[in-house]
C-alpha positions in Angstrom: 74.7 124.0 95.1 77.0 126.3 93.0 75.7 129.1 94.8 77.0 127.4 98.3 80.3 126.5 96.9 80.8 130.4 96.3 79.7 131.6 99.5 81.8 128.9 101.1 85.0 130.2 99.0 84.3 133.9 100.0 84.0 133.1 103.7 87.1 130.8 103.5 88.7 133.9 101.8 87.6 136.3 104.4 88.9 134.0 107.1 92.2 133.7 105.5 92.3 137.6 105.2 91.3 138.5 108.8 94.1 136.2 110.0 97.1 137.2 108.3 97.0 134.8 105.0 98.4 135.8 102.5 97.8 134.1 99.3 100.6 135.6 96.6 103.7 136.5 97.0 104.4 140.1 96.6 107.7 140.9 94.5 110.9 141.5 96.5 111.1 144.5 98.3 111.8 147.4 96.5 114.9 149.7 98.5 113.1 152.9 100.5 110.0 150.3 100.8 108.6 150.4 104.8 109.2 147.0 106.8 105.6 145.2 106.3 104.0 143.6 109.0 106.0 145.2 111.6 103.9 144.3 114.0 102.8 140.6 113.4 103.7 137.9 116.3 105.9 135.3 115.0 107.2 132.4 117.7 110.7 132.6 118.7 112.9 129.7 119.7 112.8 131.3 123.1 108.8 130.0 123.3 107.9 133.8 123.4 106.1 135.7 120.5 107.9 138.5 119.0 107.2 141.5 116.1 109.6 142.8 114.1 109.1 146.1 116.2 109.8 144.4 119.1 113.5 143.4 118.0 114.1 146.4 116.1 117.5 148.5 117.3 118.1 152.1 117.5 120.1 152.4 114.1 117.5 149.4 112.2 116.6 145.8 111.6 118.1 143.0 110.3 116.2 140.5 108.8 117.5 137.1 107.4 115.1 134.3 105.7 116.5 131.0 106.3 116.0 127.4 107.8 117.9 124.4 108.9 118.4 122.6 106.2 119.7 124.6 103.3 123.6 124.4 102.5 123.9 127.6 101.5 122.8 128.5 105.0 125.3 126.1 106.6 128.0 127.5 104.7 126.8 131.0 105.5 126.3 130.3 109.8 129.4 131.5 110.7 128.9 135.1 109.0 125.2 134.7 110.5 126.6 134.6 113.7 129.5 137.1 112.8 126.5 139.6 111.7 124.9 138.4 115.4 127.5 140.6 117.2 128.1 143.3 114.7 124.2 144.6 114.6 124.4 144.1 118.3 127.6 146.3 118.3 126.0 149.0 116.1 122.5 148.8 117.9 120.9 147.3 115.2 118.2 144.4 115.8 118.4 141.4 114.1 115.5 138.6 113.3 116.2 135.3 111.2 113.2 133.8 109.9 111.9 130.3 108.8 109.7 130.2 106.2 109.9 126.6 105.3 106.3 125.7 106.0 105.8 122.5 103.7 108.9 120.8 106.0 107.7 122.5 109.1 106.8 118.3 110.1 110.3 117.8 109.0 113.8 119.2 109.6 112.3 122.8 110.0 109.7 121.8 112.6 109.8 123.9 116.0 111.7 121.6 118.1 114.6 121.7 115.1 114.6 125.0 115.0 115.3 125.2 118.8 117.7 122.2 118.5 119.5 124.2 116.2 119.8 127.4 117.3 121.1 126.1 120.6 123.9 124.2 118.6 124.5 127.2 116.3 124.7 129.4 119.7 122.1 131.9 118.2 122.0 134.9 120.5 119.0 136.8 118.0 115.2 136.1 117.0 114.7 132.8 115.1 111.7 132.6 114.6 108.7 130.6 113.0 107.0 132.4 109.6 103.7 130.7 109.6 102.4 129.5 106.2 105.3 131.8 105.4 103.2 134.8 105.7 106.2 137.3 106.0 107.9 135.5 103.3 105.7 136.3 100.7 105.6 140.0 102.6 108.9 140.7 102.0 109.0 138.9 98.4 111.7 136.8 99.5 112.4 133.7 97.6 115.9 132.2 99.2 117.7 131.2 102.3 119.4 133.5 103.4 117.8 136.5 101.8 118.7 139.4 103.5 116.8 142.4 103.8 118.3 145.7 106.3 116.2 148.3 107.7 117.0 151.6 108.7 116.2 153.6 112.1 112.9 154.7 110.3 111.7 150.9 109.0 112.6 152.1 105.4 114.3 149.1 103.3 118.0 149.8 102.6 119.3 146.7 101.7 118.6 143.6 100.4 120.1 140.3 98.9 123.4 138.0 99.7 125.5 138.5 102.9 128.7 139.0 100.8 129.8 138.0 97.4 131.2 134.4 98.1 128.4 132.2 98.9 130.5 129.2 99.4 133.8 130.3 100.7 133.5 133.0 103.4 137.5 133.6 103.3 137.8 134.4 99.6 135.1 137.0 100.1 135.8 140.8 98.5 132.9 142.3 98.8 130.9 142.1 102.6 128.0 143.8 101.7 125.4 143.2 104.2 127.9 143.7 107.3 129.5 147.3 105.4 125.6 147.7 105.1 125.2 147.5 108.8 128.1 149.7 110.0 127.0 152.2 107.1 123.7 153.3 108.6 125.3 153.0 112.0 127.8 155.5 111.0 124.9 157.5 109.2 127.0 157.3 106.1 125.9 156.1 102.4 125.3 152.6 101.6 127.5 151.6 99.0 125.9 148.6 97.3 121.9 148.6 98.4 120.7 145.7 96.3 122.2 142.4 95.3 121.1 138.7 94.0 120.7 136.2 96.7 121.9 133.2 96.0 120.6 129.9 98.1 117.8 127.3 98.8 114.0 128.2 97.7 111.5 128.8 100.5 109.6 125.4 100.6 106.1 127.3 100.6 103.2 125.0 100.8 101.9 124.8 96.9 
């Protein structure tokens, strides 16, 4: 019986392997890092499966884990949308990400997501992060965690959006859109890591 129970496991573990699972979470990121699973499929409100390759711009990639339901997201969708238009302007793509698997029954199911992208106006990738697979890729623990690419898919920044989480207005210091028109430009980045500060990715325990 005991010797079942292990082959079962070690099938079960294969299984999980050869389709993507990832059981840990790796630690964030580290900046010059390559973008990691660059070319897994991930279901985008549009009802089309996309890669990060596939949305990836000239000058980079944006990408931005977050959900639906997190009030550090809501406060931070108008500078979502604001960073929508300034990648596009500076030919960088842009992918947001939801990794909130244990709600995806909930508020972070599919049809929310597309009911809310439609009402936020989204005009980028939002897009499904099964048993949040890229998630625990990317080390990212918040929404929004931010991590920016560069034209070569090597990490060169990662954390908040700015440094006012809660009132866009009084901000200082816009670090992820500076980010954006930095690599653009094909100047120096000058912050490349920060904290992010938000809602923890409801992984499935």
């Amino acid at each position: 019986m005991k010797k079942i129970m292990i082959f079962s496991s070690a099938v079960l573990l294969t299984g999980l392997i050869a389709t993507g699972f990832r059981l840990t979470i790796n630690p964030e990121l580290e900046i010059g890092s390559s973008m990691p699973d660059a070319d897994h499929k991930m279901m985008d409100v549009s009802g089309k499966e996309v890669s990060l390759n596939e949305v990836k711009g000239t000058n980079g990639t944006l990408v931005i884990f977050s959900c639906n339901t997190c009030p550090y997201v809501k406060l931070s969708e108008s500078r979502i949308k604001e960073l929508g238009t300034v990648t596009s302007q500076n030919k960088v793509g842009m992918m947001v990400v939801n990794s909130n698997e244990a709600q995806r029954s909930e508020e972070d199911s599919f049809d929310a997501m597309k009911s809310y992208a439609k009402e936020q106006g989204y005009t980028f990738s939002y897009v499904v992060d099964k048993n949040s697979n890229l998630a625990n890729a990317f080390g990212a623990t918040r929404t929004p965690h931010c991590f920016l690419f560069d034209k070569n898919g090597k990490l060169v920044y990662r954390g908040a959006i700015d440094d006012n989480i809660k009132e866009p207005n009084d901000a200082k210091e816009h670090y992820l859109k500076d980010a954006v028109v930095a690599i653009a430009a094909g100047k120096t980045i000058k912050t490349n890591s920060t904290k992010s500060v938000g809602c923890s990715i409801k992984r499935v325990e």
